[in-house]
TORDO-245913 format. One record per residue (C-alpha): x, y, z. Coordinates in pm, 1 decimal. Layout:
REM TORDO-245913
<site c1="X" c2="Y" c3="Z"/>
...
This chain:
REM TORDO-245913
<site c1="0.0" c2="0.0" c3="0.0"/>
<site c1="221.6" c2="312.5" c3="-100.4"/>
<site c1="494.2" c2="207.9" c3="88.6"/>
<site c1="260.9" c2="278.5" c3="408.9"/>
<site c1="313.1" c2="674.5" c3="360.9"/>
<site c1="32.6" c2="931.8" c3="304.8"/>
<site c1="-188.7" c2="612.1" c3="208.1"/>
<site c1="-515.8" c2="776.0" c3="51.4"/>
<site c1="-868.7" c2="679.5" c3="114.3"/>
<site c1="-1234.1" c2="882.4" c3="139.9"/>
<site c1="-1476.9" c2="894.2" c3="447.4"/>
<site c1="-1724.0" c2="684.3" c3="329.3"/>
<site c1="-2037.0" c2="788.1" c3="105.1"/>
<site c1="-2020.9" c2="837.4" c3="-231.6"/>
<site c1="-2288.7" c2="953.1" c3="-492.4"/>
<site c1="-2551.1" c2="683.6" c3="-565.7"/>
<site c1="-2626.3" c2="598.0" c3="-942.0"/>
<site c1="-2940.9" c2="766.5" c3="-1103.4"/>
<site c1="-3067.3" c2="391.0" c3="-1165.0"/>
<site c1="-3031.5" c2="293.3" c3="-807.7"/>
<site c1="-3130.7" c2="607.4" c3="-666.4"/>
<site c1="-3459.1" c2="592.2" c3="-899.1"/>
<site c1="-3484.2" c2="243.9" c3="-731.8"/>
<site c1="-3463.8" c2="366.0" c3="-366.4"/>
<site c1="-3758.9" c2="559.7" c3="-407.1"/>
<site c1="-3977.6" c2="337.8" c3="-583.4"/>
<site c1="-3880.0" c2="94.5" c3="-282.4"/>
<site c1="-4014.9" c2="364.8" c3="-89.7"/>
<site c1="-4351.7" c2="380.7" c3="-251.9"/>
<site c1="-4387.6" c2="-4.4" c3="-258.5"/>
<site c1="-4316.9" c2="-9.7" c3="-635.9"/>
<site c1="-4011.0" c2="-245.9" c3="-599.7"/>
<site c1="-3916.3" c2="-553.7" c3="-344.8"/>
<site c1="-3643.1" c2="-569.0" c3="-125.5"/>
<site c1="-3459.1" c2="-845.9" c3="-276.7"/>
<site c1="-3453.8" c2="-627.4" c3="-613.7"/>
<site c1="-3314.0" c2="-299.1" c3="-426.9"/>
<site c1="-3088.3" c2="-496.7" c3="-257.3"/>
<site c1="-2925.0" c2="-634.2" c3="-592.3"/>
<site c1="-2874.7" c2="-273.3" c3="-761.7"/>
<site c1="-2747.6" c2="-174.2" c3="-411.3"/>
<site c1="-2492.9" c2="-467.6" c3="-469.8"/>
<site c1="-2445.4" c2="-361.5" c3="-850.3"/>
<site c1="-2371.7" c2="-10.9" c3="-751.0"/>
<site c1="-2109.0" c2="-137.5" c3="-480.6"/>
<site c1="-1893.9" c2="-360.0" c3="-643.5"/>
<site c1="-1901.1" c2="-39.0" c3="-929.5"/>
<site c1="-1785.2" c2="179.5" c3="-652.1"/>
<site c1="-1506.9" c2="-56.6" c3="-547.7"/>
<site c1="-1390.4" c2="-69.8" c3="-917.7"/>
<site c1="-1392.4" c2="272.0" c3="-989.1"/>
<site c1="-1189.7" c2="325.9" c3="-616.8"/>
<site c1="-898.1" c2="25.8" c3="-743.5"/>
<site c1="-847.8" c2="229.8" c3="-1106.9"/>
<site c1="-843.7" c2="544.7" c3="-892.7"/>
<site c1="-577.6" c2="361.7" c3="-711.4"/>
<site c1="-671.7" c2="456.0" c3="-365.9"/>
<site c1="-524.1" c2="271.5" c3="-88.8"/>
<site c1="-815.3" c2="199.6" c3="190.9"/>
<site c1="-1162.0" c2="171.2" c3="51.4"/>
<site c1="-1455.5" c2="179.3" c3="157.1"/>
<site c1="-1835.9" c2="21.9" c3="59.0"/>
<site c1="-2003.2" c2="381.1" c3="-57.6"/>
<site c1="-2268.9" c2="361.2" c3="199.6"/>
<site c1="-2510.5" c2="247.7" c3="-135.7"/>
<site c1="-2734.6" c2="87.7" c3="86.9"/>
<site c1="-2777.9" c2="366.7" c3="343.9"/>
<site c1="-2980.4" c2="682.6" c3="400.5"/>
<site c1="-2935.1" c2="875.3" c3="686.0"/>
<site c1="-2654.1" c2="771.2" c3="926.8"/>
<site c1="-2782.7" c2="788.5" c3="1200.4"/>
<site c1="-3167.0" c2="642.9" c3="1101.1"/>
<site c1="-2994.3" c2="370.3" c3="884.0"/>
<site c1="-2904.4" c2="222.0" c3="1217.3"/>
<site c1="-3197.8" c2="297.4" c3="1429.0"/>
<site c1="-3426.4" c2="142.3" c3="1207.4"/>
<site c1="-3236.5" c2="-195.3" c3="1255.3"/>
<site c1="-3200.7" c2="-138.5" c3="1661.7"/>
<site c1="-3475.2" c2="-229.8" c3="1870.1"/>
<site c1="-3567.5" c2="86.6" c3="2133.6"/>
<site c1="-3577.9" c2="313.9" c3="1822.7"/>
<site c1="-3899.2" c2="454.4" c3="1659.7"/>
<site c1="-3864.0" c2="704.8" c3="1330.6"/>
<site c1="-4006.5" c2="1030.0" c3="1416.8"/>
<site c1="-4095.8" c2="1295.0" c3="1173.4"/>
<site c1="-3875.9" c2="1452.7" c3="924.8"/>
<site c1="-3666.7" c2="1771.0" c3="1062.4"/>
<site c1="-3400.1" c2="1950.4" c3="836.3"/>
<site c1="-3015.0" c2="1824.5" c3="904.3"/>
<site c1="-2814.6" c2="2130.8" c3="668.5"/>
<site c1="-2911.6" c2="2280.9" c3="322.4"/>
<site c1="-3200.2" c2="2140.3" c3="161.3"/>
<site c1="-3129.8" c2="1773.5" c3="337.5"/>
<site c1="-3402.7" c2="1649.3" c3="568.7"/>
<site c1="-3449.9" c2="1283.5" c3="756.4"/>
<site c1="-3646.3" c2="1112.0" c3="966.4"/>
<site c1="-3527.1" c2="1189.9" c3="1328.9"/>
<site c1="-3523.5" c2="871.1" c3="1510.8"/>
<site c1="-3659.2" c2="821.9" c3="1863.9"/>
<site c1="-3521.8" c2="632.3" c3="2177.7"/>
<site c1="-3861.3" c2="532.4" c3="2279.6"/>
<site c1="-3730.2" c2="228.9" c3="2480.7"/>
<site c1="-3418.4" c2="28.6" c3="2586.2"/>
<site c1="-3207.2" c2="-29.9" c3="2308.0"/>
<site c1="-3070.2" c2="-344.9" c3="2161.0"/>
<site c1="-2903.9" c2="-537.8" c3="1866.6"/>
<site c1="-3085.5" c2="-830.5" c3="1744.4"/>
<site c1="-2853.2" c2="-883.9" c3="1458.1"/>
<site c1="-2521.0" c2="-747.4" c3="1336.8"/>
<site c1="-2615.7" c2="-484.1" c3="1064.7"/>
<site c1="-2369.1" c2="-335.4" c3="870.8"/>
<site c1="-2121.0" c2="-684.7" c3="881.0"/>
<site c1="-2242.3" c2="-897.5" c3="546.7"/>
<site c1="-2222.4" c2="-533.6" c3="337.7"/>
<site c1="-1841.0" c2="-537.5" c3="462.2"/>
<site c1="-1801.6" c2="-910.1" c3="444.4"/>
<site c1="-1936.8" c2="-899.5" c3="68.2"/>
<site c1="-1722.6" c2="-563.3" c3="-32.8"/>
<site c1="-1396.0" c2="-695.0" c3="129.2"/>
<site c1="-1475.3" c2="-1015.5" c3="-110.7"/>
<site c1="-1497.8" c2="-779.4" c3="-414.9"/>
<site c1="-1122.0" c2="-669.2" c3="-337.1"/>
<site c1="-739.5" c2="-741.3" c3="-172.3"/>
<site c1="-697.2" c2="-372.5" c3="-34.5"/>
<site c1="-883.1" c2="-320.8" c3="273.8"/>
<site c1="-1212.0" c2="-188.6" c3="329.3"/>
<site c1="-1328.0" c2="-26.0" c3="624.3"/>
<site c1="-1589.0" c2="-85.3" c3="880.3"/>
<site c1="-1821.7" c2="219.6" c3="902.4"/>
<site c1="-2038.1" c2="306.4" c3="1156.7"/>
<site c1="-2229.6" c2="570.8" c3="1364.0"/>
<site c1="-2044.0" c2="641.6" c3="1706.4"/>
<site c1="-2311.2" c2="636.9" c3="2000.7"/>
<site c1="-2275.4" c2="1021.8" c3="2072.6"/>
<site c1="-2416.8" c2="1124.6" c3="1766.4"/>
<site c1="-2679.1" c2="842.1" c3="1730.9"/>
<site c1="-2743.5" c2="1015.6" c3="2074.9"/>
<site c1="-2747.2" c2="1394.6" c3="2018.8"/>
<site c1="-2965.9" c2="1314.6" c3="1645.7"/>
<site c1="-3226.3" c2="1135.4" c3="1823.2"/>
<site c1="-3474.4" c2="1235.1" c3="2071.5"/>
<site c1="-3412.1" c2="1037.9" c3="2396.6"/>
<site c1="-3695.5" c2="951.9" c3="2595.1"/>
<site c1="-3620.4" c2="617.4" c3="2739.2"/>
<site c1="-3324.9" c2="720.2" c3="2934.3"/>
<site c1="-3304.5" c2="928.1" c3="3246.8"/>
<site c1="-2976.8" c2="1099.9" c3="3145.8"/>
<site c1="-2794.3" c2="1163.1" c3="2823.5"/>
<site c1="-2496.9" c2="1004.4" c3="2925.1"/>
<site c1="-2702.1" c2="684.5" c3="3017.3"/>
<site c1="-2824.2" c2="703.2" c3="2674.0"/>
<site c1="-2514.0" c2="737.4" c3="2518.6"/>
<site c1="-2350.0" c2="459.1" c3="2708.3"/>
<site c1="-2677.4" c2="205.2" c3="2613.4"/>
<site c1="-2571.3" c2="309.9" c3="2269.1"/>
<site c1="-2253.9" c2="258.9" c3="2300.9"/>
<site c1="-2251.6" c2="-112.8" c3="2401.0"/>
<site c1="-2483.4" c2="-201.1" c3="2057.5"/>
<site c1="-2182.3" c2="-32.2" c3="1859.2"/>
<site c1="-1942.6" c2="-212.1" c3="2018.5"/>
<site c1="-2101.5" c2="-518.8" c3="1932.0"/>
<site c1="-2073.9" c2="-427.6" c3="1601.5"/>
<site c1="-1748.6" c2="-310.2" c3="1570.5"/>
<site c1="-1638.6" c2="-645.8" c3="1735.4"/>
<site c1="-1848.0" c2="-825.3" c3="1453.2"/>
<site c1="-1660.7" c2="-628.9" c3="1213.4"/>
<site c1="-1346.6" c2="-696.0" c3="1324.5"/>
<site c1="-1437.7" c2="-1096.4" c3="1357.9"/>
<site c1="-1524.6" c2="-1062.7" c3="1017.7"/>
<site c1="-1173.6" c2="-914.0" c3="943.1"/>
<site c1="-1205.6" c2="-553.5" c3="907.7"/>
<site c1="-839.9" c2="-376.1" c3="966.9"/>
<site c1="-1005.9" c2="-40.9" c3="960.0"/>
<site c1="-1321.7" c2="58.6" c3="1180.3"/>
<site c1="-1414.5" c2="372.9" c3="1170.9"/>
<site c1="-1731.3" c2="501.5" c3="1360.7"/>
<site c1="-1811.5" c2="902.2" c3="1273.2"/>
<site c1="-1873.5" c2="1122.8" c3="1551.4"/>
<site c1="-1978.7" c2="1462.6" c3="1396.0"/>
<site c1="-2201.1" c2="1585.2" c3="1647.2"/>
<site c1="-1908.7" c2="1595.8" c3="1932.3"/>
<site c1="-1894.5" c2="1968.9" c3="1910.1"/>
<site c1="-2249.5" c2="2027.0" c3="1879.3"/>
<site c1="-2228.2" c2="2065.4" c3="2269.8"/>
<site c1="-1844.5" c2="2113.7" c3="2378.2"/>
<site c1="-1968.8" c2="2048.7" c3="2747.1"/>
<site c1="-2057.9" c2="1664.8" c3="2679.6"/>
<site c1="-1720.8" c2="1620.4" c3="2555.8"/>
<site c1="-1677.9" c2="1372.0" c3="2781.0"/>
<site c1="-1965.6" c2="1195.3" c3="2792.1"/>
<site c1="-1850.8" c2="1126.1" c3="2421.3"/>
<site c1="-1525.6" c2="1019.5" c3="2508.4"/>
<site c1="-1691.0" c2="743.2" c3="2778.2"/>
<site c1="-1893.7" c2="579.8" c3="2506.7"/>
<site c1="-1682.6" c2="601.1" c3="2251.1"/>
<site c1="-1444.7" c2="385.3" c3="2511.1"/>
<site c1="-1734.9" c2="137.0" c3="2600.4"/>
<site c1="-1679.1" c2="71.8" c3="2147.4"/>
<site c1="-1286.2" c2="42.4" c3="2096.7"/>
<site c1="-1219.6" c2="-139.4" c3="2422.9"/>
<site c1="-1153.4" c2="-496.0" c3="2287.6"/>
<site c1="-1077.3" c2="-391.6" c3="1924.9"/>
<site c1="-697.9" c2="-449.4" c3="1738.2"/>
<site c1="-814.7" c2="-283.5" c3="1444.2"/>
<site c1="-741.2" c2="87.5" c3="1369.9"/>
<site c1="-972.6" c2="230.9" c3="1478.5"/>
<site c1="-1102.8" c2="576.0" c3="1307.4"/>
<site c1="-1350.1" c2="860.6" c3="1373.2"/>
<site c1="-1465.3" c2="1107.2" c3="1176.2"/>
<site c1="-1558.8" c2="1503.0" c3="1245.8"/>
<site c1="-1659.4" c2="1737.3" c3="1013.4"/>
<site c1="-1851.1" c2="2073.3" c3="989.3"/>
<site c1="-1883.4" c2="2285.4" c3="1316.1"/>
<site c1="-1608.5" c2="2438.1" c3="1579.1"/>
<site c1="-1367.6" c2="2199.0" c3="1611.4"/>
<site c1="-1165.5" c2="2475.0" c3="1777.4"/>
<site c1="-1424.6" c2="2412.1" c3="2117.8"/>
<site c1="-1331.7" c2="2068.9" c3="2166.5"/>
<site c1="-955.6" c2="2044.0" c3="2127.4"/>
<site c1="-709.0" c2="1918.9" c3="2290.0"/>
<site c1="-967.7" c2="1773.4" c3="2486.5"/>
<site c1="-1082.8" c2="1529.3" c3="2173.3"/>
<site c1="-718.6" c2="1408.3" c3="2180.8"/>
<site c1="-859.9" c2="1131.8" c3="2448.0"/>
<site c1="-1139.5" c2="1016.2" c3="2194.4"/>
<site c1="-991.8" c2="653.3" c3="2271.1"/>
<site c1="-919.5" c2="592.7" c3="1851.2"/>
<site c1="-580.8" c2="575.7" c3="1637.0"/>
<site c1="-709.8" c2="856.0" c3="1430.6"/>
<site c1="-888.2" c2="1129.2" c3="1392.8"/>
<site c1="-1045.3" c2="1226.7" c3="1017.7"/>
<site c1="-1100.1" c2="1597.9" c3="974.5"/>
<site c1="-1234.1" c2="1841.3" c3="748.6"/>
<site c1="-977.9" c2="2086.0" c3="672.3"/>
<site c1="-1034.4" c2="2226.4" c3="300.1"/>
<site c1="-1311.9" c2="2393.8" c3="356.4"/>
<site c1="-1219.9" c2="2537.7" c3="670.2"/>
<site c1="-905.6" c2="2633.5" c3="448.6"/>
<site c1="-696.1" c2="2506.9" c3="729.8"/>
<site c1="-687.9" c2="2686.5" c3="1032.6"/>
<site c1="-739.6" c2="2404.4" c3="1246.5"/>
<site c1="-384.9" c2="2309.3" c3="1195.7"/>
<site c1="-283.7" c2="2597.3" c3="1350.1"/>
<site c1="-473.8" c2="2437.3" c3="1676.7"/>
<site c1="-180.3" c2="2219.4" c3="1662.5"/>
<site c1="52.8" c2="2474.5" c3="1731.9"/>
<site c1="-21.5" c2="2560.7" c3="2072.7"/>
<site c1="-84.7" c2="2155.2" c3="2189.4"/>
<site c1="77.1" c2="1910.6" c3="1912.3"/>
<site c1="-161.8" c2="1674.9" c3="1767.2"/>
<site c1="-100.5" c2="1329.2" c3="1926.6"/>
<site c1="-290.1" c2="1077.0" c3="1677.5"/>
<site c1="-318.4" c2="1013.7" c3="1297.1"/>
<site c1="-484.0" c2="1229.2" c3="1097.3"/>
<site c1="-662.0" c2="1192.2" c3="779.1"/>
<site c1="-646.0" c2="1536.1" c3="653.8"/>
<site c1="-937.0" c2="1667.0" c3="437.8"/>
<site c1="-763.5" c2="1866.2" c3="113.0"/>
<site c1="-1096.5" c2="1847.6" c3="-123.6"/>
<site c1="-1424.3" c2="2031.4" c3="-16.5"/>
<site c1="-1717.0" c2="1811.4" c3="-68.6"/>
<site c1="-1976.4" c2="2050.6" c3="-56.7"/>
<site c1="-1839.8" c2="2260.2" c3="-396.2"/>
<site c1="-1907.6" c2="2112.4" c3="-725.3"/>
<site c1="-1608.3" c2="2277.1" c3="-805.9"/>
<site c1="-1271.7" c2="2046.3" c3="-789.8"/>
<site c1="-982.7" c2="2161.7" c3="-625.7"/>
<site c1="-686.4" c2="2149.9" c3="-863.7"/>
<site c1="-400.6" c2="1943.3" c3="-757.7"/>
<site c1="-171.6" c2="2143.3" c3="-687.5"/>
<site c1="-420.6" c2="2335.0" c3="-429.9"/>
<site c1="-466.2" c2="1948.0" c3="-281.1"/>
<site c1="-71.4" c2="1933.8" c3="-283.8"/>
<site c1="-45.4" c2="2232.6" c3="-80.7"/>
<site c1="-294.5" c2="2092.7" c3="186.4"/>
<site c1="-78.1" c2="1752.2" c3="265.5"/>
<site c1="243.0" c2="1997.7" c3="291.4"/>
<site c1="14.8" c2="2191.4" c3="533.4"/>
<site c1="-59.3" c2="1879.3" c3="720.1"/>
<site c1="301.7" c2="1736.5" c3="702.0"/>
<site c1="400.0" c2="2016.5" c3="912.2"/>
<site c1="234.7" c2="1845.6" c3="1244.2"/>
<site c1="181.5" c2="1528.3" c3="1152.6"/>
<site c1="442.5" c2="1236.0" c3="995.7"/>
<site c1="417.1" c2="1101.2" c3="646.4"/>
<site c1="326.9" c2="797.9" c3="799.4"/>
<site c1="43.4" c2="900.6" c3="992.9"/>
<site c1="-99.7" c2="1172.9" c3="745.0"/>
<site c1="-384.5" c2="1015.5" c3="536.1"/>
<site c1="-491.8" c2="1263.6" c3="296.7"/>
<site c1="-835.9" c2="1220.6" c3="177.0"/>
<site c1="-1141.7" c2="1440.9" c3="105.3"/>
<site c1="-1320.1" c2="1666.1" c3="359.4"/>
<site c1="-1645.1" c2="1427.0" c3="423.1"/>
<site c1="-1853.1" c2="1206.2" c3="292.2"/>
<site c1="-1937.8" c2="1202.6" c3="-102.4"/>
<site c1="-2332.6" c2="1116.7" c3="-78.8"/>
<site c1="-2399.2" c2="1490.2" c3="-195.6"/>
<site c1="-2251.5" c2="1488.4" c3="-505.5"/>
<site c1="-2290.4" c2="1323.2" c3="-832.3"/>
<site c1="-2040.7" c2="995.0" c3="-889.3"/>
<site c1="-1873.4" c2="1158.4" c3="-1168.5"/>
<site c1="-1823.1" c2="1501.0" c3="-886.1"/>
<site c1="-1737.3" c2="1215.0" c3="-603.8"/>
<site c1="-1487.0" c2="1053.1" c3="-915.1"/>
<site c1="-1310.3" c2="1347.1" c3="-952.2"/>
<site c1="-1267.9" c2="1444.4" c3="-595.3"/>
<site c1="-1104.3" c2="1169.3" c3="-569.4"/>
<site c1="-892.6" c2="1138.5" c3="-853.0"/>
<site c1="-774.0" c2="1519.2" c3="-708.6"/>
<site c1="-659.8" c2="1345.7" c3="-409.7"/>
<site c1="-493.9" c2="1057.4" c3="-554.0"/>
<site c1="-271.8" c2="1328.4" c3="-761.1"/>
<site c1="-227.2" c2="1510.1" c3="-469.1"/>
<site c1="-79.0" c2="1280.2" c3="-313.3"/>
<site c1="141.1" c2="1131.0" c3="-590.5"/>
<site c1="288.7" c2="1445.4" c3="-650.2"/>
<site c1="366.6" c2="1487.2" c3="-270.8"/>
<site c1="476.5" c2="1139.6" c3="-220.4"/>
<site c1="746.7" c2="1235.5" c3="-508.7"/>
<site c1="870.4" c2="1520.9" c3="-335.8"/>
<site c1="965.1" c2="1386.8" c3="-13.8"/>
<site c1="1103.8" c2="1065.5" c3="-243.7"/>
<site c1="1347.4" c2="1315.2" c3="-375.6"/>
<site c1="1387.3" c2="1422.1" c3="-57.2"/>
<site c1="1516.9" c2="1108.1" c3="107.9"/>
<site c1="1746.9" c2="1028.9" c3="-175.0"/>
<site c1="2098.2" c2="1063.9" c3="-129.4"/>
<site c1="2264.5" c2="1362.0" c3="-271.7"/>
């Protein structure tokens, strides 16, 4: 894999197909079966895995073609939850916000055959994604649980089955998101609890991903997320939470946004060049992933293609320099 330096990879979602998207809402108006949906959604990830090997990315991931929502793809499959009514999450997006109506459970793994049959599709690793328990926490409404941290612990526990599934089922890479740990700095360490109750008995990296809001509010402190790395958004905060790192040095891998995913527009590659030698200032070429900001659902596959392929370029050309570097004189 690249000689393990600045190995490249993507957060997770990617742009759905028009055909399957056309078939994920005729599913939804009871004009198509499950078993047909779930074959497109299979098409349209082994395409995605394809199109990620000629990119010639080094960690892939499934594309999320079978999910929604992140947070309501899960609660639909854990008992406690009911699906409340639609509120808006940013821009034009809306879902279903789920409720914690009861106590919650896992009656079966739910995200562990998608990884088992995308691993099978490919020999580069694929990650294990999931929702981290504070923001299946803070994007629900709880009313089953006296506190929120007792919410976000009973959460916890039905992620960390599933992370442990993963990793039975041979995931190197598990990654569970946690965007909503700034939405209130002051639970910071509520988060930080649950998010031990997941990685306790894992060996795999272990990942987690924050993106859009003050990151500024919650560091150093985040530095004790118990995870290997942290996956930021940094192009289209142009940086400056880098210079965070100045004051208290960043302690953990980072997979360094350098491509805005919420701009049709492309960053050139020499603009994504410039962000991994931004990031190689704090952070070793062996714990620098570069990769783009967030997830890729909001844009169209040839958009999420090229975002990629920026990154990929990126990171060749950097990769060369510090080649040239090393050699001897």
């Amino acid at each position: 894999m690249s000689d393990q330096i600045l190995l490249t990879t993507t957060v997770g979602s990617f742009g759905k197909p028009e055909y399957l998207q056309k078939a994920r809402n005729a599913n939804a108006r009871g004009k198509l079966g499950g078993p047909e949906l779930n074959e497109l959604e299979r098409k349209a990830t082994e395409e995605w895995i394809r199109r990620q090997e000629r990119l010639d990315l080094d960690i892939l991931v499934d594309g999320e073609m079978y999910r929604g929502d992140m947070v309501a793809y899960f609660a639909e499959r854990l008992e406690g939850f009911r699906i409340g009514g639609l509120v808006r999450s940013y821009g034009n997006r809306y879902y279903h916000k789920p409720i914690i109506a009861s106590k919650v459970a896992r009656p079966k793994p739910m995200t562990v055959d998608w990884f088992r049959f995308t691993q099978s599709l490919t020999d580069r690793p694929v990650k294990g994604m999931l929702t981290g328990p504070y923001t299946m926490l803070d994007w629900s409404y709880n009313e089953a649980y006296k506190t929120r941290r007792d919410a976000a612990l009973a959460l916890a526990e039905v992620v960390r089955q599933e992370a442990e599934d993963l990793q039975a089922a041979g995931a190197r890479y598990i990654q569970i998101d946690e965007p909503a740990i700034h939405a209130r700095p002051e639970e910071i360490d509520i988060a930080i609890e649950a998010m031990g109750v997941v990685t306790q008995n894992l060996d795999a990296k272990t990942i987690s991903h924050i993106c859009y809001g003050d990151f500024a509010a919650i560091y150093p402190k985040v530095l004790e997320l118990p995870v290997d790395q942290l996956d930021l958004a940094m192009a289209n905060y142009e940086y400056r939470w880098l210079e965070l790192f100045d004051k208290n040095p960043f302690t953990k891998e980072l997979a360094i946004g350098i491509v805005d995913v919420h701009s049709h527009e492309t960053e050139t590659v020499a603009t994504a060049a410039e962000g991994i030698r931004k990031g190689l200032r704090y952070v070793s070429k062996e714990r620098l992933l570069p990769h783009p900001d967030c997830g890729l659902k909001t844009r169209t596959v040839e958009e999420s293609e090229e975002k990629c392929r920026v990154v990929v370029e990126a990171t060749k050309v950097v990769r060369k320099e510090l080649a040239r570097q090393a050699a001897p004189a």
